[in-house]
Each structure stands twice: as structure tokens, then as C-alpha cells.
C-alpha positions in Angstrom: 59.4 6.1 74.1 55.8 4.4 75.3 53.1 5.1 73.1 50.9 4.2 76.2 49.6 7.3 77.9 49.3 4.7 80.9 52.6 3.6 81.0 53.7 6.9 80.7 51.8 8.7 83.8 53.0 4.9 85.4 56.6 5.9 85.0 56.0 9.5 86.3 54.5 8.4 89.3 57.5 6.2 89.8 59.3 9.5 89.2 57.4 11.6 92.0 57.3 8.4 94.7 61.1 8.0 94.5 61.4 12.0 95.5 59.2 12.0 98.5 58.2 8.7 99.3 57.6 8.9 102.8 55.3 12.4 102.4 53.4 10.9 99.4 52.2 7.4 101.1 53.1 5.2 98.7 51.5 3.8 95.6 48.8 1.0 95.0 50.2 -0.9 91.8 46.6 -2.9 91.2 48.2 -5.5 88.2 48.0 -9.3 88.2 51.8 -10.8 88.2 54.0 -10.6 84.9 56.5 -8.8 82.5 54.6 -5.1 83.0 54.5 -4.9 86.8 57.9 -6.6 87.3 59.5 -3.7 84.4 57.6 -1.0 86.9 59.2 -2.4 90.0 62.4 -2.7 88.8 62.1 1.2 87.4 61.0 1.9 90.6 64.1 0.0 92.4 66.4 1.9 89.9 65.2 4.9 90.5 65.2 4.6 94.5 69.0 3.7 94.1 70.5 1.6 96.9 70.5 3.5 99.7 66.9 3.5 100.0 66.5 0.5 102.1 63.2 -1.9 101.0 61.5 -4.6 102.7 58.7 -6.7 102.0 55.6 -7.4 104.6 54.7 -10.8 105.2 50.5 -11.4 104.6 50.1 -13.0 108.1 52.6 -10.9 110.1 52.2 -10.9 114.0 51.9 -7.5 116.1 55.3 -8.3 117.8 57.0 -8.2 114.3 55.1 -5.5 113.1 54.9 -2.9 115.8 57.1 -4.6 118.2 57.4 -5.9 121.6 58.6 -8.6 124.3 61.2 -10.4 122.6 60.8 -13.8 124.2 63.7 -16.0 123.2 65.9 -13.2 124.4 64.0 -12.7 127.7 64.4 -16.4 128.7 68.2 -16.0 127.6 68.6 -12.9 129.6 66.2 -13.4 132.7 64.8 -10.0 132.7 62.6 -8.2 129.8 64.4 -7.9 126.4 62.3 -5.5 123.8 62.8 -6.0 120.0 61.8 -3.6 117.7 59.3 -4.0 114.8 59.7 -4.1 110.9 58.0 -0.5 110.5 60.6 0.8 113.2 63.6 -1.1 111.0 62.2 0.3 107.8 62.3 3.9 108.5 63.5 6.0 105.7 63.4 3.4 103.2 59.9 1.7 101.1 57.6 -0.9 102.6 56.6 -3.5 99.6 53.0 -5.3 100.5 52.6 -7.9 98.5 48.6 -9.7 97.9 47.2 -6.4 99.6 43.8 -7.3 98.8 44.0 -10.0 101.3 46.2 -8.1 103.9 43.7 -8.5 107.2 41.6 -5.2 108.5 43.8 -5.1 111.6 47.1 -5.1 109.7 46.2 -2.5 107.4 44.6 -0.4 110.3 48.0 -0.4 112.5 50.0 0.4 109.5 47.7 2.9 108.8 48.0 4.6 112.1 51.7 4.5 112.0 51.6 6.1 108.9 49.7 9.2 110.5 51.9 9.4 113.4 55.2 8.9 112.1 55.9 6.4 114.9 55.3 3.5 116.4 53.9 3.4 119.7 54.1 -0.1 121.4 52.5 -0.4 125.1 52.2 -4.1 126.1 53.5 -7.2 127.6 55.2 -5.0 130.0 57.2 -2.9 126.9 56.4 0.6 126.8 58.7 1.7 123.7 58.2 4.4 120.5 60.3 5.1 117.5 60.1 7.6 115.1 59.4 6.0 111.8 58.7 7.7 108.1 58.6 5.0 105.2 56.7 4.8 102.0 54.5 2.2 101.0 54.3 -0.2 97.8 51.0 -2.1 97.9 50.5 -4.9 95.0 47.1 -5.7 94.0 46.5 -8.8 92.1 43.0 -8.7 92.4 40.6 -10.0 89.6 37.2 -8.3 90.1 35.6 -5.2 91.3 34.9 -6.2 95.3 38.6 -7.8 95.7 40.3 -4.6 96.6 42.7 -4.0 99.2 41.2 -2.2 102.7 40.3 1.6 102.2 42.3 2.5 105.5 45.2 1.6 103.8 44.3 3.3 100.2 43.1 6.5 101.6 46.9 7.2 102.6 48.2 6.1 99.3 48.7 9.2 97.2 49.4 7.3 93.8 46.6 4.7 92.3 47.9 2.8 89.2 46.6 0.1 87.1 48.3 -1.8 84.6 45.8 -4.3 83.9 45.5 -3.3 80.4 49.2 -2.5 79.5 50.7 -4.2 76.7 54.2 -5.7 77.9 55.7 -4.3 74.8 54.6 -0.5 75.9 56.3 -0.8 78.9 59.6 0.5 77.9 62.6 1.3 80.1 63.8 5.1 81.0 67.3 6.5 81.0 68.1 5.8 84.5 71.1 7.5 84.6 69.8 10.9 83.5 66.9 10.2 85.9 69.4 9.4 88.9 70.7 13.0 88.5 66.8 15.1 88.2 66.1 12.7 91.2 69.0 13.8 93.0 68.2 17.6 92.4 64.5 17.4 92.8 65.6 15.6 96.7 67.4 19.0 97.2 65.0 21.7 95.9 61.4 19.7 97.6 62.7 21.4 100.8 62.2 24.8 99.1 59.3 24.4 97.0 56.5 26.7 98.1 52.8 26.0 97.5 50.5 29.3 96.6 47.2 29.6 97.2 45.4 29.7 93.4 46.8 26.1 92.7 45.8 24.8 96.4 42.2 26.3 96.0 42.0 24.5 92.5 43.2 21.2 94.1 39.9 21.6 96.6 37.7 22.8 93.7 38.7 19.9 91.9 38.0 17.3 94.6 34.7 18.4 95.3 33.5 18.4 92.1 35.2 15.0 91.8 33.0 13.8 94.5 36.5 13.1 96.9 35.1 13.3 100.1 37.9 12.6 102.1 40.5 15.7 102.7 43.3 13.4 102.5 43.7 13.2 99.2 44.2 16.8 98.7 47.1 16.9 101.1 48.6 14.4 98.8 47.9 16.1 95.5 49.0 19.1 97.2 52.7 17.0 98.3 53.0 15.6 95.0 52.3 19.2 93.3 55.9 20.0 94.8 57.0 17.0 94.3 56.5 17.3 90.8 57.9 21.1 90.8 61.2 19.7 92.6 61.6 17.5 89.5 61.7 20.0 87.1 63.6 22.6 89.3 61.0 24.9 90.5 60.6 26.3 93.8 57.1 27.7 92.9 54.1 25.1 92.5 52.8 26.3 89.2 49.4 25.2 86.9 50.8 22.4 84.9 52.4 21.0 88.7 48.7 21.1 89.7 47.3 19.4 87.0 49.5 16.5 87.1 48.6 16.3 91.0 45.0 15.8 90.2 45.7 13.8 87.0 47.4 11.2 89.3 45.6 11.4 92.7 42.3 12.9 92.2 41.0 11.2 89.0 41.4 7.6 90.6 39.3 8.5 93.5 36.2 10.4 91.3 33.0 9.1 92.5 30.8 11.7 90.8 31.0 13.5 87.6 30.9 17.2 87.6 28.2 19.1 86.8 28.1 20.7 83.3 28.3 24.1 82.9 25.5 26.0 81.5 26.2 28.0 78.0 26.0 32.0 79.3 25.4 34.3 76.9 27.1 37.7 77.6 24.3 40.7 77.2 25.3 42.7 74.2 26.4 46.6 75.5 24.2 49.3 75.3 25.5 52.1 72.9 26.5 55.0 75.1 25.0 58.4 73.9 28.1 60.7 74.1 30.9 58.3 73.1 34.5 59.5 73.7 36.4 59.8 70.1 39.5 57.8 70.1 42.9 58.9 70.4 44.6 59.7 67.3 47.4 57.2 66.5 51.1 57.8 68.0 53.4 59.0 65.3 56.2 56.7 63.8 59.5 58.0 64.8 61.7 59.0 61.7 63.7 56.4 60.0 66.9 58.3 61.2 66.2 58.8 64.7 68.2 58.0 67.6 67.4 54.3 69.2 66.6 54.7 72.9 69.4 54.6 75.7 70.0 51.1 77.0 68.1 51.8 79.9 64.4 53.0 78.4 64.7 50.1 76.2 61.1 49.3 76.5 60.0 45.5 78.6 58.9 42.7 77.4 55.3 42.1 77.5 54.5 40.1 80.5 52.7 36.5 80.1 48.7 36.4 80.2 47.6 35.6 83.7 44.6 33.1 83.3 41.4 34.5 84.6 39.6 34.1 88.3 38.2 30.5 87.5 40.5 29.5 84.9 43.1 28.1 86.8 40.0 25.5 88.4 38.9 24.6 85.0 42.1 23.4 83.7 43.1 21.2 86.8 39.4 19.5 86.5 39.8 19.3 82.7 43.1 17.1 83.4 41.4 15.0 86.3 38.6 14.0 83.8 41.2 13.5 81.0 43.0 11.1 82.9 39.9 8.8 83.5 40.4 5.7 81.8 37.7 4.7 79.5 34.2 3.7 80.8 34.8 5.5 83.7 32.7 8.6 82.7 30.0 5.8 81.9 30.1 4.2 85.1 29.9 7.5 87.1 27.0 8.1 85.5 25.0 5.1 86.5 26.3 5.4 89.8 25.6 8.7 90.5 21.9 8.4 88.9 21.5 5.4 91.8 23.0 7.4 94.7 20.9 10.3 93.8 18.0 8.4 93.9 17.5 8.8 97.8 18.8 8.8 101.4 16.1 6.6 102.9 15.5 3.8 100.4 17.0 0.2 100.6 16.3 -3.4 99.4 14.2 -3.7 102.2 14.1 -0.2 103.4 16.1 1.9 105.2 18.0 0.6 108.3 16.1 2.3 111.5 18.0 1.8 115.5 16.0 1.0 118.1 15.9 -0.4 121.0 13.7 -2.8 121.8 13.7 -5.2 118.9 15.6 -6.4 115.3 19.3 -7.3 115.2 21.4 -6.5 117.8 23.8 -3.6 116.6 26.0 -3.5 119.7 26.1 -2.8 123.1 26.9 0.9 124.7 27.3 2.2 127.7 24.2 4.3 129.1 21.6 4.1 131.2 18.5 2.0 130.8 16.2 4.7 130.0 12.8 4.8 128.1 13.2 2.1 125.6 16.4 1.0 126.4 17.3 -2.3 128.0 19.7 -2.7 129.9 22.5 -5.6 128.9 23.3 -7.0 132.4 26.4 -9.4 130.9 28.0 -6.0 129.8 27.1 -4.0 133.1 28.9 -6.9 135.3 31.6 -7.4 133.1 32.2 -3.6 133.4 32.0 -3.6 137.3 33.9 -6.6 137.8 37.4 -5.3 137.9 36.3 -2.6 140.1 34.9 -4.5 142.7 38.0 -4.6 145.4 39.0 -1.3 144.9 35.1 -0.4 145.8 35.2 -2.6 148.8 38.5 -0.8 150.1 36.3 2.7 149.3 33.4 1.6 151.2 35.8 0.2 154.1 37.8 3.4 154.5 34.1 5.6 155.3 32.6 3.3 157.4 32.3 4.5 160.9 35.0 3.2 163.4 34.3 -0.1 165.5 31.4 -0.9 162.7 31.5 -4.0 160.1 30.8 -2.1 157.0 27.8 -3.8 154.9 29.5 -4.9 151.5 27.0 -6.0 148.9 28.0 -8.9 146.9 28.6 -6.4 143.9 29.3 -3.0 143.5 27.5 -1.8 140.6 27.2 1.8 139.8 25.8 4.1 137.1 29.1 4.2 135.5 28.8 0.6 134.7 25.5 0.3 133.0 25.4 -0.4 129.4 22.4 -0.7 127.3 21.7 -2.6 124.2 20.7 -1.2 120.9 19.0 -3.0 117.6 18.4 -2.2 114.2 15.8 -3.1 111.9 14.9 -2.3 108.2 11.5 -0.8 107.2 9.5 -1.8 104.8 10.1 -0.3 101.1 6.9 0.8 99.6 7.7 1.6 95.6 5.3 4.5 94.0 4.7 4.1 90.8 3.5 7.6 88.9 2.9 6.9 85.2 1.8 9.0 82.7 -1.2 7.8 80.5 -1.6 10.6 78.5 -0.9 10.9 74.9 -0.4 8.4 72.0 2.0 6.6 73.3 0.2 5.7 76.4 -0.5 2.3 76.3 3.6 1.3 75.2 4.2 3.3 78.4 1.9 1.5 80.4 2.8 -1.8 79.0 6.2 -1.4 80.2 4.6 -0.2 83.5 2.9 -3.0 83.9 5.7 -5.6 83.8 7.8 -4.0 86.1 5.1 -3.9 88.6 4.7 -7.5 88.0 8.3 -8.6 88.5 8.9 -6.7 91.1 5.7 -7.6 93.0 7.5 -11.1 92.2 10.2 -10.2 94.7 8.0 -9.2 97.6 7.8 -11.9 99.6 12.0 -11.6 99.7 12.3 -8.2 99.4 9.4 -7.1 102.1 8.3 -4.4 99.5 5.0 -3.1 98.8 3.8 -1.3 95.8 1.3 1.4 94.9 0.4 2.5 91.1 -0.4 5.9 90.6 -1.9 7.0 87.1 -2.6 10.2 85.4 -4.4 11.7 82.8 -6.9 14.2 81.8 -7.2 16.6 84.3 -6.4 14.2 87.8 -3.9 11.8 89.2 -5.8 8.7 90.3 -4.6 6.4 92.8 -4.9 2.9 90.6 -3.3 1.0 93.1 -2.9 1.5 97.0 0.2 -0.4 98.7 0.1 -3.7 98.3 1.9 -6.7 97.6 -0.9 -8.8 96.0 0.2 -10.0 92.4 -3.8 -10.8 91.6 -4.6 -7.6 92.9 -1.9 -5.3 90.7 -3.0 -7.4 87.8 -6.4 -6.7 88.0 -6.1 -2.9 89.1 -4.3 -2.1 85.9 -5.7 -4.5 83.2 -8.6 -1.8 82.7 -6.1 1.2 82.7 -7.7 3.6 79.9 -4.9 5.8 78.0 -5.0 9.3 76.3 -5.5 13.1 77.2 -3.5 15.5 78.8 -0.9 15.6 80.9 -1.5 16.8 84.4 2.0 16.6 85.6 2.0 18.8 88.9 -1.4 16.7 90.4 0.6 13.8 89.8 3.7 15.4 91.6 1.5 16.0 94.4 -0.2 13.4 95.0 2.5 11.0 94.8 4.1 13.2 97.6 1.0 13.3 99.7 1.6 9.1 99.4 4.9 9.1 100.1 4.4 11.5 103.1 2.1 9.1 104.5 4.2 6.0 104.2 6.6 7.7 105.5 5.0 8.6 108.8 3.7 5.6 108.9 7.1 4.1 109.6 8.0 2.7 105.6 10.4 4.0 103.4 9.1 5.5 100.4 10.4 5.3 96.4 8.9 7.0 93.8 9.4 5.8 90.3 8.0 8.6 88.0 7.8 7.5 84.2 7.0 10.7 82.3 8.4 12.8 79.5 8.4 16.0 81.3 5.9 18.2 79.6 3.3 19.0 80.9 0.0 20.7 79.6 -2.6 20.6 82.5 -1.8 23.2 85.5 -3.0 22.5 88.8 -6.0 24.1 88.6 -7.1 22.1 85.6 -6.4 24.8 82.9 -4.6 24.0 79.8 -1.5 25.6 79.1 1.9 24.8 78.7 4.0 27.4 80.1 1.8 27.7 83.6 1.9 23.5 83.6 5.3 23.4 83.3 5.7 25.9 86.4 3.1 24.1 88.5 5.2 21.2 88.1 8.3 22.8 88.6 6.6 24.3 92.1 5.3 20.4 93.0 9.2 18.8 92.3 10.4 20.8 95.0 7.7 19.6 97.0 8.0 16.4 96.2 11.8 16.9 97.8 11.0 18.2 100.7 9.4 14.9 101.8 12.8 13.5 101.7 11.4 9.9 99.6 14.2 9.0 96.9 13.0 9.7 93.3 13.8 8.5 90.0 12.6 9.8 86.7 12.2 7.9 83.7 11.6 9.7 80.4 9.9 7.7 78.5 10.1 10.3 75.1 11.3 9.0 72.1 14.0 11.3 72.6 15.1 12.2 76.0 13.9 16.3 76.9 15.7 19.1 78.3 12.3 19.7 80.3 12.3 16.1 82.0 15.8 16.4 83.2 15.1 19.8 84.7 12.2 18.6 86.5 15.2 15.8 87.6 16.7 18.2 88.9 14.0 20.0 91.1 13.2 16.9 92.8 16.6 16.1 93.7 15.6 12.7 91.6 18.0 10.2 89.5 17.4 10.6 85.6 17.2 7.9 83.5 16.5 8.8 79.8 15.1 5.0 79.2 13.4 5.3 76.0 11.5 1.9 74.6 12.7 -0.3 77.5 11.2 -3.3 78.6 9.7 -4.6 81.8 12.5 -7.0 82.9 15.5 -3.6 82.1 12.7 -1.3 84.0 12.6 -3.8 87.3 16.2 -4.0 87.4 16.9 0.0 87.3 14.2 0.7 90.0 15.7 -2.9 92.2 19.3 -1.2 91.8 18.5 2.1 92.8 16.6 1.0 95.8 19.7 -1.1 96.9 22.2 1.8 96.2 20.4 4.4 97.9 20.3 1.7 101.1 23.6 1.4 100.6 24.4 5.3 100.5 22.4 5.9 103.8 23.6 3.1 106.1 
């Protein structure tokens, strides 16, 4: 037996594939070639059995072999048209290995993709006009060696089972008992037919994905399949909780893309003590030693099994999703999520914007040239060209008798107009709101400082402009309007004063009020707000904490309203519950970033400016 927990969910999902392999998709085996995935494949061979037939798909394959089509050799041979069918018509009901998926071509994986949705292969071409039913499943190998090498996500979406064996020991990959298996597989074939899916596990399958951050519904529908699947294995007819839990354990942790949120500790109110309270019944007595035992009949039931709780059920199938994440997963989420919660309209040179009248041409559509549109005249001829005799005929048939009718040397009509369209990225103005209040003012504005500098460094790449806002006292003071002069930033904060109190909420708001205006100006705003949450000044310019901290609250939600992507760095010692709420208000990335430097601060703000482009376009 594997000690490898890896290996282990490996050779169950060889398990579940070899039961319903053309319902679950098929299985993307990411491992470089050697001893591990050569034991999985051959455990998966074994358990298929022989009369599962397998073929393997040539990388550069041509769309007559794949899909079918005019065989020509045979249509010389024969004089007349000769159609030969394609390798996913000849592989159905049996596994389709693709081998080097990460370089199998966009078009490839997007016509096996379709056939996988259909079920069949539709081929309409070269004067062949055929379709066969087709259901397969699919074995993609990828040998890919860093993160952007991965095989296309058409393709992977349909693939219910994501495995990696990267870091599998070749002595943890241990054969099964494939003769024992041969027979559960057999059974489990016979029963999938049967199994029924209730409602509690499929709800916890959704709940699960969402808070996963699985965007697509796809995946569900597998987990779902491979629920049964898994409930056919071990003889069930009734998907249960542990069947659901392996579902997400296998397809829904591979695909997480955000962490879930963590539940806040409720504390149940303690109950009121009633006035009249009823006196409890007096025990039962014990029957006497020599009476009768009860007729066969009234023997009394055993007690039926706890039922888990409304909610429960969800919990546990999350729990095992989040379990199965292998480790540094749960530390990767969390930087990505922090960068895509940054904002939907920020970018490394701000967020893209369509137009049409100037940038980078972004395609050509068909419409008519109106307002700012221009019309593409290439397009609009190419589109009325093959019309043009059957016009002529048209305009022939209605012209009056004994009359030459007037043909124009095209026929162009609204149908054929099409219009070009551009895009273009807007400038990316970066707001920085510091706190220069307290002791620790001038390490805050130190750091500050440097990160303005380095980023202001990157302007003349980057297109970016930045503004320093700083606060203290009683007001929020505008060091530094947009700009991308270096001299300029250097000057505006050499004579930065620190200490005082913290007016948080004027600082909110007038960072908002900035980014409103660059906004409708036509930029894209970021705001950068390094703080440690807490507040003393409200925004009246009283002191006092508790109204300070509400002010604040009340200017966070303002603050997301103007839809600018945020990130808040505490800059506390010790990261605060208070600055992470605040976090939360604005809709803003956290980043508890305590003593960093200038160069780590430029490169947090620089990569959430590029994920949040990325997120929007």
C-alpha cells in the first residue's frame, strides 16, 4: 500500500475513469516522462481491460483524419466520391490518449472539444456531408515544465479528472490487485445505470464550487457524474456524503481559483430563564427482573443514524476540496485573489477602452457606419461580392418589359456594411494615500517614498501617472497632483512633516473625490492606501475613536462606489482586525505588509495593477 496520499487519489481516479470514461471526459495526467506515469498508464490499461479499444492522437493531425472527409486515393481509384471516416468516429466507445497536450494546436483541441459535447462528429465539406455517433474518453499527457506551458482550456474544461504526479516518488507508486479490481469494475459498469443523484449532495457540489471560485458549470456536471461513478464502485445506487466528497476532492479542488471565505465565530445568545417552568417527568419505572421480554414483534428499533444538519452536508464537501489542495496552493490563492480583488478597471497601462476611431484595430463587424464608426470598405466588398449575380438577376426580373435595366457596377446594400472597431488602453494614474500620523510616521513614509520613486521610474514604459496624498492632523492634503515628474515627486515629499492624528475617513474621501475625477476624465484610477486602520479623527474633526472608525467605515463604501481598484496596506507592526475590515468595505486587496521596503512595495502595487488588467480584459 502507497503511503502517498497522491498516488493514492491517482489510482482512484484511474478507478472512476475506467467506469464511465466517456461521461467523465477524461483525465489530464500533467507528469514529465518516466517510471511514475508509465506505472499509472499501465494501471489504467489494466483496469480498462481489452475490450476497451485505445488509440493515440497524432500532435499535427489533419481535419480529414480527425473528423473525416473526401478520401482521395480512394476517389481517384473509384471515379466518384469515396468518404472515410475520422479517428474520433473509429474510437467510439473506447479512450483517446493525447500525447504532448500542451502543444496540441487551438484548432485541434477546439474540434475535439466540440465533438466531445455533441457526441458526434459532424463533417460537411469537400462535397461529404456525413455524421457519426461518437462517445470516447480522453487521456491527455502533459509534460509541461512551467506554469504558462499548459495544455488549451477548451480541452481541460471537459476533463473531469486533473492529476499531477510531478512530485511522486517512483517507489510510492505501487501496483493494485487488478484482479479484484477487474471484478468491482465489472459491477460498478452494471449498477452506474441505476445510481440516483439526490438533491442535498448536488446543492453541496454547487455550494462548493462557488466558494471555490469555479466559474464554469461544467465542472459540476462532472463532479456530479463522478459522484455516481464513485457510488457504482462501491455498490450503491444512492449518491451519498462521502461519494460527494471524493467528487470535489478530485474535480473541484484542481480548479479552485479563490479561497473561501472564513466563517465568523457566532456566539449562540444564552436562553432567558422562563418564569413558570414545566417540572420534569418523573423517570419510567424499571420493569421487574422476572418480567416477561416483549413479543417478537414490539421488540423495540434500532435508533436511526444522526442526519447532519441544514449546512452540514456543504461544509464537509468544502472541507475535503480544501484538504485535497496540494501544498502552497492555499498560499498562492491568497496572493492571487488579493491582486484580482484589487479592481476591475486597472492595468499596466490602464484599462483596455473600444473605440472607434483610433488605437489598435480589434476586428472588423458588421454594422453600419454610424456616429463614430468607420466603415471598413475591404470587408463591405468582400461581403457583397458573392452576391453580386444573383442581385443582377433580381434587379433584371423587376425591370419593366422592353427596358435595359440600369445595373451599377456593384450591388452594395446595408446588409453588407461592416465597420471597424479599435481599442486603446488609458492611462493608469496610481493614488497614493499615506498615513503620517503617529510615531511611526516617517518609516512609513520612507517606504512611501521609494515606491513612488521606482515606480515613477517605469512611467515613461508604463504611461502611468502618480499622485501622493498625505494625512495627518485633522486633513488629507493633496502632496502631490498627477504627475510623472521624478524631480517633482522628490521635491513634493522631501519636506513631508510626520505626527498627529489619524484622520482616516478625510483621507478616504478625498482620495475618492481624485479618483472620481481621473476617472471622468478618461484614466484609470488605483489607489494604494498604506494605513493601519484606526482611526482617531472623524470627519468633522473631533477626536474619537469609535465615531472615527465609523466615519471611515461610511467613506470605504464610498470609496467603492467609484468603482477605482484598491489595495490596503497595513503598515502596523502587527497586522489589525480593523484594517482588514476597512479591506473589506472598499471592496480593496489586503496586504498585511509590515516593515517592507520600497523595491517589495513597487512590485505589489506593479502586480496588482497588471492583474486587475488582466481580470477586466
Amino acid at each position: 500500500m502507497s503511503d502517498s496520499p497522491v498516488w493514492a487519489d491517482a489510482t482512484l481516479a484511474a478507478a472512476l475513469f475506467a467506469v464511465d470514461p466517456a461521461g467523465l471526459g477524461g483525465v489530464a495526467l500533467r507528469a514529465p516522462a518516466g517510471p511514475v506515469r508509465e506505472q499509472w498508464l499501465a494501471l489504467l490499461r489494466g483496469l480498462l481491460g481489452q475490450a476497451v479499444a485505445q488509440r493515440r492522437l497524432p500532435l499535427h493531425i489533419r481535419d480529414d483524419r480527425l473528423l473525416g472527409g473526401l478520401d482521395l486515393t480512394a476517389t481517384l481509384q473509384a471515379g466518384r466520391p469515396v468518404a472515410q471516416r475520422g479517428l474520433l468516429a473509429e474510437i467510439d466507445g473506447g479512450v483517446l490518449l493525447v500525447a504532448m497536450a500542451e502543444r496540441l494546436p487551438a484548432g485541434t483541441a477546439a474540434r475535439l472539444a466540440a465533438v466531445l459535447d455533441r457526441g458526434e462528429v459532424v463533417v460537411e465539406r469537400d462535397g461529404v456531408a456525413q455524421r457519426h455517433a461518437t462517445r470516447f474518453g480522453v487521456v491527455a499527457l502533459d509534460e509541461g515544465i512551467a506554469d504558462d506551458e499548459q495544455m488549451p482550456a477548451a480541452l481541460l474544461d471537459r476533463l473531469a479528472l486533473h492529476l499531477n504526479l510531478g512530485e511522486v516518488a517512483p517507489r510510492d507508486a505501487v501496483a493494485i490487485d487488478l484482479e479484484g479490481a477487474l471484478s468491482q469494475l465489472a459491477v460498478a459498469r452494471a449498477v452506474l445505470p441505476r445510481v440516483s443523484l439526490p438533491d442535498a449532495p448536488l446543492q453541496a457540489l454547487c455550494a462548493a464550487a462557488l466558494a471555490l471560485g469555479v466559474a464554469s458549470l461544467r465542472p459540476v456536471l462532472l463532479a456530479a457524474r463522478l459522484a455516481r461513478a464513485h457510488a457504482a464502485l462501491f455498490g450503491r445506487e444512492e449518491v451519498e456524503a462521502d461519494d460527494a466528497a471524493v467528487a470535489a476532492r478530485l474535480v473541484l479542488a484542481p480548479r479552485a481559483s479563490l479561497l473561501p471565505p472564513e466563517p465568523e465565530p457566532q456566539t449562540e445568545p444564552e436562553p432567558e430563564p422562563e418564569e413558570n417552568p414545566e417540572p420534569e417527568p418523573p423517570p419510567e419505572p424499571e420493569p421487574p427482573a422476572d418480567a416477561p421480554p416483549p413479543p417478537e414483534g414490539e421488540a423495540e428499533s434500532e435508533p436511526p443514524e444522526p442526519e447532519l444538519p441544514e449546512g452540514a452536508l456543504d461544509d464537509v464537501i468544502l472541507q475535503a476540496a480544501l484538504a485535497a489542495l496540494p501544498p502552497g496552493t492555499l498560499a498562492r490563492l491568497k496572493a492571487e485573489q488579493a491582486a484580482q480583488m484589487a479592481g476591475r478597471a486597472a492595468g499596466k497601462a490602464g484599462a483596455v477602452q473600444k473605440t472607434g476611431q483610433r488605437g489598435r484595430p480589434a476586428g472588423v463587424r458588421r454594422g453600419e457606419p454610424r456616429g463614430a464608426l468607420r466603415l471598413n470598405v475591404i470587408e463591405t466588398l468582400r461581403a457583397a461580392a458573392p452576391w453580386q449575380k444573383l442581385r443582377r438577376q433580381a434587379v433584371g426580373a423587376v425591370a419593366v418589359a422592353g427596358e435595359r435595366p440600369a445595373y451599377t457596377r456593384i450591388e452594395v446594400r446595408a446588409e453588407d456594411f461592416h465597420v471597424s472597431h479599435f481599442k486603446q488602453r488609458r492611462e493608469t494614474t496610481t493614488i497614493f494615500a499615506v498615513d503620517a500620523s503617529g510615531s511611526a510616521a516617517l518609516a512609513r513614509l520612507a517606504e512611501a517614498k521609494g515606491a513612488v520613486e521606482l515606480l515613477l521610474a517605469d512611467c515613461y514604459v508604463r504611461r502611468d501617472r502618480v499622485a501622493v496624498i498625505a494625512f495627518r492632523g485633522r486633513t488629507a492634503e493633496l502632496l502631490l497632483p498627477p504627475t510623472r515628474s521624478l524631480v517633482r515627486a522628490k521635491r513634493a515629499l522631501a519636506g513631508l512633516p510626520g505626527g498627529g492624528g489619524t484622520p482616516l475617513a478625510t483621507a478616504i474621501d478625498a482620495a475618492a473625490l481624485l479618483a472620481d475625477s481621473i476617472r471622468r476624465r478618461g484614466d484609470t484610477p488605483v489607489v494604494v492606501l498604506l494605513t493601519d486602520g484606526r482611526g482617531n479623527v472623524a470627519l468633522d474633526g473631533s477626536a474619537g475613536r469609535a465615531r472615527a472608525e465609523d466615519d471611515a467605515l461610511a467613506a470605504a463604501r464610498r470609496l467603492r462606489l467609484t468603482g477605482a481598484a484598491v489595495l490596503l496596506i497595513d503598515t502596523s507592526p502587527r497586522p489589525h482586525a480593523q484594517a482588514a475590515r476597512l479591506a473589506a468595505e472598499m471592496r480593496a486587496a489586503y496586504l498585511p505588509l509590515p516593515q517592507a521596503g520600497p523595491q517589495a512595495l513597487s512590485q505589489v502595487v506593479r502586480a496588482t495593477s497588471v492583474a486587475a488588467a488582466a481580470a477586466r480584459g
